[in-house]
N, C-alpha and C positions, 0 to 999 in steps of 0.2 A: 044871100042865096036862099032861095025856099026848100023846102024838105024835100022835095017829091025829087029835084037836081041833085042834091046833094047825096041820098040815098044808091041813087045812079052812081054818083062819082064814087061811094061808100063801096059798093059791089062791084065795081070793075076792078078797083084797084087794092082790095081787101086780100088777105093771104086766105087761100082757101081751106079749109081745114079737108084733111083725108077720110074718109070713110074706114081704114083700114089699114093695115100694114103686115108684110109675107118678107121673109126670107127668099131674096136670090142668090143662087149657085151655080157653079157650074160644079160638072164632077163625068170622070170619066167612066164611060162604062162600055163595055166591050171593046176598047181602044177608041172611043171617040166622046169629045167631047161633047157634052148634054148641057144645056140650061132646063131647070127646074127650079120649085117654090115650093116653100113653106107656110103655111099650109099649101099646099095642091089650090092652082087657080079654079076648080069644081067646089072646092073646101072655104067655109068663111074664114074671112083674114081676120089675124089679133086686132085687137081694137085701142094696143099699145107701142107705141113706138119703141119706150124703152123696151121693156118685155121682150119684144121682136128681136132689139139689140143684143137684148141677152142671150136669148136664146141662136142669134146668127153666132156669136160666139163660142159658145156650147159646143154648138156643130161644129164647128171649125176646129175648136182644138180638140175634139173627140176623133176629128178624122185626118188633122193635118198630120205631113209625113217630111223628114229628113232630104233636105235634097233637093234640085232644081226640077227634076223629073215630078209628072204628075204622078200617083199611084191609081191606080182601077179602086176607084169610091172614094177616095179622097177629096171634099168639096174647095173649089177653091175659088178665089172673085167672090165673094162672101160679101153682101151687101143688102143692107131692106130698103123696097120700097115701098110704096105707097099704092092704093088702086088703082091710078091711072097705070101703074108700072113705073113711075118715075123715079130717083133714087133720093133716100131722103137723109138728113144731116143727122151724123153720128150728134147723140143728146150730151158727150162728155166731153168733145173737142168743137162741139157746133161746127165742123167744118165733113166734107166729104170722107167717109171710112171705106175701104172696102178688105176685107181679111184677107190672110193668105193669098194675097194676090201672086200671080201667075203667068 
């Protein structure tokens, strides 16, 4: 195979690497549920997955609450993605996480 082929075949089917990584949430406010990001999608994303993990954590147990019921600010569906918005693999179970889910 020549280079110039195989470079092609190297970029189609390479794992991409992200630009970027945000906390998503959901969290209720005024009685209805909201999705939001960490940073704010206006805001630049961490530029660490784990980082991000940590920090989607943080928030979660800073604001999780007792109970089935969501509470007013309570985040819950706690999960990072990635730039596109896609969600991306907890780094300590390499498998899908999402906190406090709901």
């Amino acid at each position: 195979m020549k280079v110039g082929p195989s470079l092609k075949l190297v970029d189609k089917n390479w794992i991409r690497k992200a630009k970027g990584y945000r906390v998503c949430f959901q969290q209720k406010v005024d009685s209805e549920l909201v999705t939001d990001y960490c940073p704010g999608l206006d805001d630049s994303p961490l530029d660490s997955d784990v980082t991000t993990w940590r920090h989607a954590w943080k928030l979660t147990a800073s604001t999780q609450t007792e109970g089935d019921d969501i509470a007013e600010g309570e985040m819950v569906n706690v999960h990072v993605v990635d730039d596109l918005g896609d969600p991306i693999i907890y780094y300590a179970t390499n498998k899908a996480e999402v906190f406090n889910p709901k």
